[in-house]
SEPA-583126 format. One line per field, with one value per residue (C-alpha): residue number from 1; x, y, z. Coordinates in Angstrom, 3 decimals, padded with zeros to 6 digits. Each point is the difference from the previous one (the first is absolute). Example, Ala and Ser with C-alpha at 12.3 -4.5 7.8 and 13.67 -1.06 7.14 Angstrom:
<nodes>
pos <- (1|2)
c1 <- (012.300|001.370)
c2 <- (-004.500|003.440)
c3 <- (007.800|-000.660)
</nodes>
This chain:
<nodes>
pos <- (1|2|3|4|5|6|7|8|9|10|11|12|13|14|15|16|17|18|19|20|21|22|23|24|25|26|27|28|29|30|31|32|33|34|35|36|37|38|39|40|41|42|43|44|45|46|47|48|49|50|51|52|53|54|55|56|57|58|59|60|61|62|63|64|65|66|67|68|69|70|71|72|73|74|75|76|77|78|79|80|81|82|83|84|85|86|87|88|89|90|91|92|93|94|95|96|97|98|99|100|101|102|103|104|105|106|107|108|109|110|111|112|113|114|115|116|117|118|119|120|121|122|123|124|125|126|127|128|129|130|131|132|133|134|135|136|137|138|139|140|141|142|143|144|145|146|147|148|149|150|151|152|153|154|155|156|157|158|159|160|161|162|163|164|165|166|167|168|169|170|171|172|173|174|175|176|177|178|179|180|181|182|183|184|185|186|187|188|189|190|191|192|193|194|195|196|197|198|199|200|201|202|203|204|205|206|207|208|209|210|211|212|213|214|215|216|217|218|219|220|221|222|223|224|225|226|227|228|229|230|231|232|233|234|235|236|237|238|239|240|241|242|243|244|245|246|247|248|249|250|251|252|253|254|255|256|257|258|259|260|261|262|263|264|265|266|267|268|269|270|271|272|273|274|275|276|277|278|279|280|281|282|283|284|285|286|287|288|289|290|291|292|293|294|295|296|297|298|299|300|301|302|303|304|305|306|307|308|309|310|311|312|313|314|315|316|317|318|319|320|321|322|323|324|325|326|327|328|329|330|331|332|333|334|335|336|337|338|339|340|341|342|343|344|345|346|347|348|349|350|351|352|353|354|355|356|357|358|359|360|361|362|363|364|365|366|367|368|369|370|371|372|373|374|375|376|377|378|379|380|381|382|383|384|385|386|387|388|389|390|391|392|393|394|395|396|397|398|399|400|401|402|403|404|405|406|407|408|409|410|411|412|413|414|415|416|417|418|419|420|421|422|423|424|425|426|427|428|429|430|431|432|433|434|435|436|437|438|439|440|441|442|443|444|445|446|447|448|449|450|451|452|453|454|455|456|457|458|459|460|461|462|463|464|465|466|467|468|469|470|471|472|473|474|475|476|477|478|479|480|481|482|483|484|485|486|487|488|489|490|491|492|493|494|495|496|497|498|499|500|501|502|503|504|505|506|507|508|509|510|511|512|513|514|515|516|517|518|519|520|521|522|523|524|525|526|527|528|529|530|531|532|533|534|535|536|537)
c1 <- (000.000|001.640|-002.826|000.478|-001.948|003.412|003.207|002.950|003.044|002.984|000.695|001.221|-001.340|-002.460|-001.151|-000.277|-001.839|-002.168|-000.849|-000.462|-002.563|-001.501|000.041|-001.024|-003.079|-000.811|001.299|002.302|002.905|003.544|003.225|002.696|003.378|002.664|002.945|000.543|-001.048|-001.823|000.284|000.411|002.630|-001.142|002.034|002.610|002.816|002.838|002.742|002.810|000.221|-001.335|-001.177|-003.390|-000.080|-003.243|001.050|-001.803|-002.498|001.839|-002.229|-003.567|-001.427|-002.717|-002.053|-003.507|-001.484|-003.317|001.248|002.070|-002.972|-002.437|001.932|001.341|003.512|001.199|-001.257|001.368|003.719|000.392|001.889|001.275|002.931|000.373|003.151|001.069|002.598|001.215|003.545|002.156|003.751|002.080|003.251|001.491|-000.306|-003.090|-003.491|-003.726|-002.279|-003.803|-000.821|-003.551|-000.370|-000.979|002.114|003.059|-000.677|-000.576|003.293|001.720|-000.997|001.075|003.244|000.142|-002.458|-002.076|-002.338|-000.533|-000.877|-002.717|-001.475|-000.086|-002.931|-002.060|001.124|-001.375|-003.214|-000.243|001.050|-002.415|-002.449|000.166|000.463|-002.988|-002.389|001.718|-000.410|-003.765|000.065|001.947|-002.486|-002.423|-000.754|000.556|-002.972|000.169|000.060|-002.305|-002.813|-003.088|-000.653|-001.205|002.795|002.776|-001.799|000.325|003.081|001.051|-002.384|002.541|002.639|-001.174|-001.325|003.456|001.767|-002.610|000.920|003.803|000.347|000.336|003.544|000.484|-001.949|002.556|002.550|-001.177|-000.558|003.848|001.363|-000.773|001.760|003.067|003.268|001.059|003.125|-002.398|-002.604|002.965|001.793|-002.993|001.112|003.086|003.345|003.092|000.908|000.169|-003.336|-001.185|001.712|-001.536|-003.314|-000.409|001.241|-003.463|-001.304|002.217|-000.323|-000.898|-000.534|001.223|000.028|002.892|-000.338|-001.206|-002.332|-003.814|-002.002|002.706|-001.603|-002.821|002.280|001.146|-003.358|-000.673|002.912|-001.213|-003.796|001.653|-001.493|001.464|-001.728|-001.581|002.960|-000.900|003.128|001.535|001.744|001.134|001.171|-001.495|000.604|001.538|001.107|-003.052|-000.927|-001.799|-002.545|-000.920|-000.020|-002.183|-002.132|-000.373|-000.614|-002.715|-001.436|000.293|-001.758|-002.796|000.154|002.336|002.380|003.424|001.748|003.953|001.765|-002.979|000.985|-003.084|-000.133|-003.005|-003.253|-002.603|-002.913|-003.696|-002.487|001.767|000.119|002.775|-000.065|003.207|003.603|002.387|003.645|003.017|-000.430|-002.964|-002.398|-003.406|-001.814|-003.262|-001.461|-002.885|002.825|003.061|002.089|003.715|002.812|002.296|001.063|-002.369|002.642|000.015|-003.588|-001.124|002.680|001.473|-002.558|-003.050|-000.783|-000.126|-002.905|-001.797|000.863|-000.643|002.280|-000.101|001.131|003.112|001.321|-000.348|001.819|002.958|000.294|-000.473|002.932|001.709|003.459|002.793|002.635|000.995|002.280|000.391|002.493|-000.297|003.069|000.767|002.712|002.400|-000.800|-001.539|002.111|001.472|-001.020|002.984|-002.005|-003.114|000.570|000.305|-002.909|-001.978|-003.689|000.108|001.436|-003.299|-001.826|000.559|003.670|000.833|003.033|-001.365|000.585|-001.432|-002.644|002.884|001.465|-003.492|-000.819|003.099|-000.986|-002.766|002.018|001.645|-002.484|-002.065|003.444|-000.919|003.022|-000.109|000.765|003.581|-001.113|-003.286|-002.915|000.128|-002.059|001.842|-002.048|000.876|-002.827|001.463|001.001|-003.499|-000.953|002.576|-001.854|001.225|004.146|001.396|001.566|002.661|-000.424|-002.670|-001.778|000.146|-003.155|001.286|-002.328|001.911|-000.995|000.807|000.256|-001.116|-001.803|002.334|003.380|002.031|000.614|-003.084|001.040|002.445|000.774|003.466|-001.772|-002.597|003.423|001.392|-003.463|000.209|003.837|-001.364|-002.249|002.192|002.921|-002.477|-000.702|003.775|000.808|-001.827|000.716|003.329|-000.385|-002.926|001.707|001.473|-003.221|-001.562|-001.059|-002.474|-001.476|-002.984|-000.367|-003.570|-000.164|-003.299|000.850|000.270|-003.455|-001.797|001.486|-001.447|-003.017|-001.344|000.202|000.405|002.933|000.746|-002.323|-000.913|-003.040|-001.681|000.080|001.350|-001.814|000.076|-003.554|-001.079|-000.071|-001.609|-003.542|-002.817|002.671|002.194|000.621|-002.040|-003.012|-003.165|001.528|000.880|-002.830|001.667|-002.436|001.805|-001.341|-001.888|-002.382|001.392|003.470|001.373|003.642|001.284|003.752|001.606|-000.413|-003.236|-001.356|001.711|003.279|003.238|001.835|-001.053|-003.325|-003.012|-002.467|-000.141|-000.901|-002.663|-001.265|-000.369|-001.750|-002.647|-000.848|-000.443|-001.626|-002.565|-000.052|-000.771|-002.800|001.663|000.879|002.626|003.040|002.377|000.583|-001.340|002.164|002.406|-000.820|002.038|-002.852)
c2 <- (000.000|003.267|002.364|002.041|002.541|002.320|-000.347|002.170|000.671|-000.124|-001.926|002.993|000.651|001.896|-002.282|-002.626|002.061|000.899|-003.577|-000.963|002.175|-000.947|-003.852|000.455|001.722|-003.136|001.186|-002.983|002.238|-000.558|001.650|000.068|000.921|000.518|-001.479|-003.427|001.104|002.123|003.322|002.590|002.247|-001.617|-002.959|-002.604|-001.731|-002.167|001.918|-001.346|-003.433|000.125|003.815|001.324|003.268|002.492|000.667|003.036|001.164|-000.392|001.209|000.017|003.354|000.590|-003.272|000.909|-001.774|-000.304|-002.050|-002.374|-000.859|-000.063|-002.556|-001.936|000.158|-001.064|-003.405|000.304|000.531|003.672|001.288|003.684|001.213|003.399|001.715|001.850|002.605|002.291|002.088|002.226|-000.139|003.112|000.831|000.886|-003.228|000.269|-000.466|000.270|-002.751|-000.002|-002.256|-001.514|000.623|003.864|000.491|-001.398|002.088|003.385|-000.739|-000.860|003.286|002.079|-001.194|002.024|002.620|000.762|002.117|-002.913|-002.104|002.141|-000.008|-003.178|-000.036|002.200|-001.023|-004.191|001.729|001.809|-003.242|-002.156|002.677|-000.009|-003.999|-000.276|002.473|-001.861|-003.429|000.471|000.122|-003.236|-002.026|002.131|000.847|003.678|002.114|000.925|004.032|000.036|-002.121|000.590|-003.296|-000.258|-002.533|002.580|002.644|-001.821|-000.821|003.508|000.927|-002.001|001.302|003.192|-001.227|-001.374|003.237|001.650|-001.180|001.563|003.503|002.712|-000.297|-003.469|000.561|002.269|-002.189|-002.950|001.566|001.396|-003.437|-001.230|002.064|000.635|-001.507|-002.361|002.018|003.292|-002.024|-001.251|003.028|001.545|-002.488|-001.054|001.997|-003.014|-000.768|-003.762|-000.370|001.894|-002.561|-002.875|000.678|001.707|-003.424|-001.411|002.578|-000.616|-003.991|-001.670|004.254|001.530|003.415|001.400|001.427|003.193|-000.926|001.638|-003.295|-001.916|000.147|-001.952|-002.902|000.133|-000.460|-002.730|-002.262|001.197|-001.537|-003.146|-002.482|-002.873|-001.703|003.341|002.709|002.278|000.932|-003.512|-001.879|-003.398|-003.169|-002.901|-003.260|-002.156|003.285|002.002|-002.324|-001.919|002.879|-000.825|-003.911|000.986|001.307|-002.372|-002.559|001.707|000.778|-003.652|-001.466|001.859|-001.642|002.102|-001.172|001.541|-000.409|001.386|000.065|001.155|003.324|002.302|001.556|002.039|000.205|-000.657|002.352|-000.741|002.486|002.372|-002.837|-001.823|-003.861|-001.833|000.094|-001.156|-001.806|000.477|-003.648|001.199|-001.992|002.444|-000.721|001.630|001.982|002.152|002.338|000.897|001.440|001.277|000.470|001.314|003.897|002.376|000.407|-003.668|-000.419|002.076|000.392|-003.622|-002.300|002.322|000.630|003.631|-000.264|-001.259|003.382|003.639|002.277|001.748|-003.281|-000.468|003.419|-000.445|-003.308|000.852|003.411|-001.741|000.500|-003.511|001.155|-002.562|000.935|-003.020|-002.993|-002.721|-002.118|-003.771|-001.100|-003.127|000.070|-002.132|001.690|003.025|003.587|001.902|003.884|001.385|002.990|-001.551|-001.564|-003.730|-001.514|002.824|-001.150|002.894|-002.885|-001.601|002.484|002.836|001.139|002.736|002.144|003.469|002.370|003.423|001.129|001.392|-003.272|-001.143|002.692|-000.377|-004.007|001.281|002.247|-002.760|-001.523|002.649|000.022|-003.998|-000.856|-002.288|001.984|-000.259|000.477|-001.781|-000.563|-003.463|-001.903|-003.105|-002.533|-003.338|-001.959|-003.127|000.883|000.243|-003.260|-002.661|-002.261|003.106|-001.061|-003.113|-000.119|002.311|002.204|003.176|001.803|003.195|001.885|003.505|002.493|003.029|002.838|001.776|-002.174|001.142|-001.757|000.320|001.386|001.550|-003.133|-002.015|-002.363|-003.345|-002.555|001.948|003.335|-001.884|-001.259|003.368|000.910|-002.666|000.488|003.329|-000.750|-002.789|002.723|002.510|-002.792|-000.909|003.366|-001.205|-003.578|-000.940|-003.462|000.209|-000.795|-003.017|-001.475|000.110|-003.260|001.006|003.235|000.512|003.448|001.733|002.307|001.807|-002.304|-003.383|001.075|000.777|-003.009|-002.694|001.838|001.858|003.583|002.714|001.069|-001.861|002.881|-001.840|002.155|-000.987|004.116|003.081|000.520|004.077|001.902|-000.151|-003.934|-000.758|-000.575|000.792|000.835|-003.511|-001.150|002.401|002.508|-002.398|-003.179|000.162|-002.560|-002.643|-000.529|-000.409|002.172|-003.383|-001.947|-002.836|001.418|001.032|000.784|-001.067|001.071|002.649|002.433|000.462|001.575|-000.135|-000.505|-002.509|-001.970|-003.206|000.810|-001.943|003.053|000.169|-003.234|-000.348|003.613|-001.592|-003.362|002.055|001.995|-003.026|-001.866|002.885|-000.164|-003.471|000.561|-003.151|000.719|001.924|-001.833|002.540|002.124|003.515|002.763|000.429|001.980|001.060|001.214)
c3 <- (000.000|-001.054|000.971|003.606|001.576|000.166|-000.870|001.778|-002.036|001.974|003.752|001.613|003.555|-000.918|-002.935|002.650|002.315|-002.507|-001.234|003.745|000.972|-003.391|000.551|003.715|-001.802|-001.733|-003.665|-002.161|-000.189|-002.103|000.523|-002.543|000.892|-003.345|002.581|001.117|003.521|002.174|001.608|-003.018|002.155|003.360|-000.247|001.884|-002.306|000.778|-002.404|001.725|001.421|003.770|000.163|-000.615|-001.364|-000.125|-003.498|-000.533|002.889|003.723|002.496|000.992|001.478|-002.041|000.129|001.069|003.184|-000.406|-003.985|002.399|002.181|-002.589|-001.956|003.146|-001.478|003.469|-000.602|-003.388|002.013|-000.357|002.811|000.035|003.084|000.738|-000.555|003.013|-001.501|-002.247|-000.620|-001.721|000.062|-000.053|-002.314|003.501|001.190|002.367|-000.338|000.156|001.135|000.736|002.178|000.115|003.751|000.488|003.051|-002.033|-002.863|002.277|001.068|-003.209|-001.335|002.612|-000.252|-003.351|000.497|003.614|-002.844|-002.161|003.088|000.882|-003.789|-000.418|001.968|-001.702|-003.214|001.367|000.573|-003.382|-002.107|002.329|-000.762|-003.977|000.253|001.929|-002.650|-003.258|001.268|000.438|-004.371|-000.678|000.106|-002.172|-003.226|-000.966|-001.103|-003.580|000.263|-002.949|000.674|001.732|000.732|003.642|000.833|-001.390|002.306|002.751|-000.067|-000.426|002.896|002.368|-001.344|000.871|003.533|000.177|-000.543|002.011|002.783|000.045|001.421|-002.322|000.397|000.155|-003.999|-001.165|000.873|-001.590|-003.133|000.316|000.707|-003.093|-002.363|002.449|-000.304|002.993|000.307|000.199|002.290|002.064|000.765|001.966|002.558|-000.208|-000.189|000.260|-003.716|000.999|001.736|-003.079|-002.595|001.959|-000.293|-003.455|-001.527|000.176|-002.137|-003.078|000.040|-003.159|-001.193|-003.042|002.615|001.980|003.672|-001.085|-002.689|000.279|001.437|001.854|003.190|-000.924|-000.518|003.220|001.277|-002.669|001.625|003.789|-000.485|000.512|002.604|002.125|002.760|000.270|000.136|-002.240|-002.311|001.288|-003.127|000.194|-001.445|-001.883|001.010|-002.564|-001.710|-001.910|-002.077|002.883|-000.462|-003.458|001.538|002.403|-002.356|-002.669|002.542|001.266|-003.709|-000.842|003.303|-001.434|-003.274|-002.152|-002.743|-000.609|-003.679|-000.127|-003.189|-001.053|-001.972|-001.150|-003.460|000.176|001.658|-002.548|-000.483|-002.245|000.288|002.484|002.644|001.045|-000.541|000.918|-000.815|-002.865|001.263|-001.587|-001.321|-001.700|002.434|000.802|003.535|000.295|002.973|000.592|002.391|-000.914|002.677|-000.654|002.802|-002.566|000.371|-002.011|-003.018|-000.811|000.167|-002.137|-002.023|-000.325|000.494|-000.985|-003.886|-000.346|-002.520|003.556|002.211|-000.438|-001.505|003.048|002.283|-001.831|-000.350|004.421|-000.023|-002.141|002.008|003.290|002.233|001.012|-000.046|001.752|002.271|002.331|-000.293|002.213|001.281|001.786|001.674|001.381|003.062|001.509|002.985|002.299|-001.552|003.230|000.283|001.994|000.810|001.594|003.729|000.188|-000.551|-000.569|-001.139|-002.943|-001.999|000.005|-002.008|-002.817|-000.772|-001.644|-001.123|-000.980|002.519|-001.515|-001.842|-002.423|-000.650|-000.502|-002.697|-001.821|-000.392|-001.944|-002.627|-000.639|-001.015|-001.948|-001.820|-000.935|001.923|003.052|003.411|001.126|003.122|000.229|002.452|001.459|002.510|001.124|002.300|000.960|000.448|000.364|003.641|001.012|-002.579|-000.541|-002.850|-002.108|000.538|000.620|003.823|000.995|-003.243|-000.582|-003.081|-001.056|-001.698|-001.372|-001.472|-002.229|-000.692|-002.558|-003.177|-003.235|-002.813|-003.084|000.794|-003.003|-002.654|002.097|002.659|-000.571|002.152|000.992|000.808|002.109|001.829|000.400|001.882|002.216|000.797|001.047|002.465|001.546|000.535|001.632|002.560|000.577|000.836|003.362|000.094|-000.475|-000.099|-002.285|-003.038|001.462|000.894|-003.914|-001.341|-002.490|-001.362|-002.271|-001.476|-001.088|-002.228|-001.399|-003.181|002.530|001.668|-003.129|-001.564|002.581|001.754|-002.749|001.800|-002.689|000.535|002.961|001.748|003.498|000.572|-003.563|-000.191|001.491|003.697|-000.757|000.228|-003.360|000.007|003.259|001.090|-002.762|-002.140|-000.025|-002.550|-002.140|000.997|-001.158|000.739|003.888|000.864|-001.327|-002.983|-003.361|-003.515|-001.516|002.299|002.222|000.236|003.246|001.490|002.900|-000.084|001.999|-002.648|001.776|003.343|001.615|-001.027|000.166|003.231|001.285|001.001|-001.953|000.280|-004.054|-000.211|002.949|-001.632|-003.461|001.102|002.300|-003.561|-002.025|002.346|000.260|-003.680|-000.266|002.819|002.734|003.383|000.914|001.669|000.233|003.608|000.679|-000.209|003.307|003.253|002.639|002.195)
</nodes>
């Protein structure tokens, strides 16, 4: 039988969580996945004998709660632990660490600035605040600004009540935070250059944006809505590496009766009569469907696997202007051992959680000329973890792996990239963190290098873009990916997206695809399975 109720192109997590609110729903659901495996970018692989890498996506922050109950995926063996850390180490030798505990932290921070000690406190309350408003959308569909539907007025009517209930000033401020940059935001706390470096690098993860880009501050807040055993802001670690999520969730989409096809590659969604009725493979096999639901990013749906005869004009002059530029690599290191940090105290627990070797907002914006000049930073943004010291399935005994994220890393460096250039990147990140380990060097067993080209290659993310689209005001809420088509719906009936190119937005959340199945499943008139929108009242 080659006839489903909806098909999902693509077994990334939100694919999955997508098809597994659809199955629990009682639909005969397919997933096709173009690699031998599952995950999309939210994947484990053994790439060197014994070691375990989270090739691609390394940590879980964004991964909603109320998805994890509703699907159970603790039965299905997910298991996320907390991270309790963070740091910066200084070119003088010293360094920065926030500390989970508050009292460790208040300390910490005086010991470079008794100013910055007392900020921190307001600035807690004024992230919790904005984390606490923007959660309350996740789980929703946006209004469409133009309709007059009594759905789309509703919604806006809690947006308002939402916004209603901040003070005047509280108002203003919102509306400033989004088009700020994190270095502007920052500074009305903060004065120490370090304590300034350390927390602007949230802002310009996975972001084609420097530190004093118009709308960086938003992505700060986008990495702070995180949630772990109920710390809001709290990011943590997947067992088994992060491709246990996309486990976790397949399982879960399966024990409710859903089938999974890899090396399945998808042509083009076929379209008779302005509706959408299945998909053609690479191999030239068609499946039918009365849904078709893609988790690709909005340029490769509608302008890969999408006839353009089938859109309006209008939809692909959006898609090829949308704004999915890449700027991270990656690198997966496998270690004969745990790399000593002279300048931290023995046995300091800042090991445990996010390293990084940026120390002022300066170094941070010259990272990013670099790479406006298509040239990899010389002096890049890295965050270094070592997971396997809090899981030990990822290394074999007595040896540890290393996730590094880069920032910057362009998408086509003068003469494109080659094998030797993607080399020379790596080389450069593994000297930035040897100027703080000495023995780090010593320790390399393996190293896998990402650039955008590797990421694109094997997940499918134009241009290796980890976000499926810029995060920056123009592309966010009724306006991702394009004004019209925030609600998930597609331009010919029975089409829907799922991806992270939708509200609202990229990271290891499953909000896209939870959004996406509640639509359909409204569509298609059956009950809906997916949870209600988060509350933190």
């Amino acid at each position: 039988m080659n006839n489903y109720d909806a098909i999902v192109i693509g077994a990334g997590h939100n694919g999955l969580t997508n098809a597994a609110f659809l199955a629990k729903a009682g639909l005969r659901v397919l997933v096709v996945e173009r690699n031998a495996y599952i995950g999309g970018a939210t994947v484990s692989r053994e790439l060197h004998e014994g070691w375990q890498y989270s090739s691609c996506s390394y940590v879980c922050s964004l991964f909603r709660p109320e998805i994890y109950n509703a699907l159970d995926l603790g039965r299905h063996g997910l298991k996320i632990i907390p991270l309790v850390s963070s740091m910066t180490f200084k070119q003088d030798g010293d360094y920065f660490g926030s500390y989970s505990q508050p009292n460790i932290r208040r300390r910490e921070l005086m010991r470079h600035s008794l100013r910055d000690a007392d900020a921190v406190v307001r600035f807690d309350a004024d992230v919790l605040r904005w984390c606490k408003l923007i959660r309350g959308f996740l789980l929703r569909t946006p209004p469409d600004p133009g309709s007059f539907r009594p759905r789309d007025l509703f919604e806006f009517a809690y947006l308002l009540k939402k916004y209603y209930e901040l003070s005047e000033s509280q108002l203003y401020e919102f509306i400033r935070f989004f088009t700020m940059s994190i270095a502007e935001y920052l500074e009305n706390y903060f004065e120490n250059d370090t304590v300034l470096a350390h927390y602007s690098g949230g802002s310009i993860i996975g972001t084609g944006l420097g530190v004093y880009s118009p709308g960086t501050a938003y992505v700060l807040l986008h990495h702070a809505m995180g949630d772990v055993d109920g710390n809001i802001g709290s990011w943590g670690f997947a067992r088994g590496g992060m491709g246990a999520v996309a486990d976790a969730l397949a399982s879960s989409f399966q024990a409710h009766g859903g089938e999974i096809r890899t090396d399945a590659d998808v042509r083009r969604i076929m379209v008779a009569g302005n509706k959408a009725t299945g998909v053609e493979l690479a191999s030239g096999e068609i499946i039918t469907a009365k849904t078709v639901v893609s988790n690709l990013d909005a340029k490769r749906t509608f302008l890969q696997i999408m006839d353009e005869a089938d859109l309006p004009p209008q939809l692909v002059h959006r898609a090829k202007h949308f704004k999915i530029r890449g700027s991270s690599g990656k690198l997966n290191i496998a270690l004969d051992g745990m790399p000593e940090f002279p300048a931290l105290p023995h046995g300091s627990p800042l090991t445990l959680g996010h390293m990084h070797f940026t120390d002022t907002l300066h170094r941070l914006e010259k990272a990013y000329d670099d790479w406006k000049d298509d040239r990899w930073s010389a002096d890049p943004y890295c965050d270094a973890l070592v997971p396997s010291q809090y899981d030990p399935s990822l290394a074999p005994p007595g040896k540890h792996m290393m996730s590094v994220f880069v920032q910057y890393c362009p998408v086509n460096p003068e003469g494109g990239w080659t094998d030797a250039k993607r080399e020379q990147f790596g080389q450069t990140v593994i000297d930035q963190i040897a100027d703080y380990s000495p023995n780090f060097k010593d320790l390399l067993l393996h190293v896998e290098v990402r650039t955008p080209r590797e990421i694109e290659e094997e997940t499918g993310l134009t241009e290796g873009n980890i976000f499926q689209g810029e995060l920056t005001f123009d592309q966010l809420l009724f306006n991702r990916p394009f004004p019209g088509y925030a609600q998930y719906r597609g331009p010919v009936k029975g089409m829907y997206m799922c991806g992270s190119s939708t509200h609202p937005g990229g990271g290891v959340m499953g909000a896209p695809g939870a959004n996406a199945a509640r639509e359909i499943l409204r569509d298609l008139r059956r009950p809906d399975t997916t949870p209600q929108e988060f509350s933190d009242d």
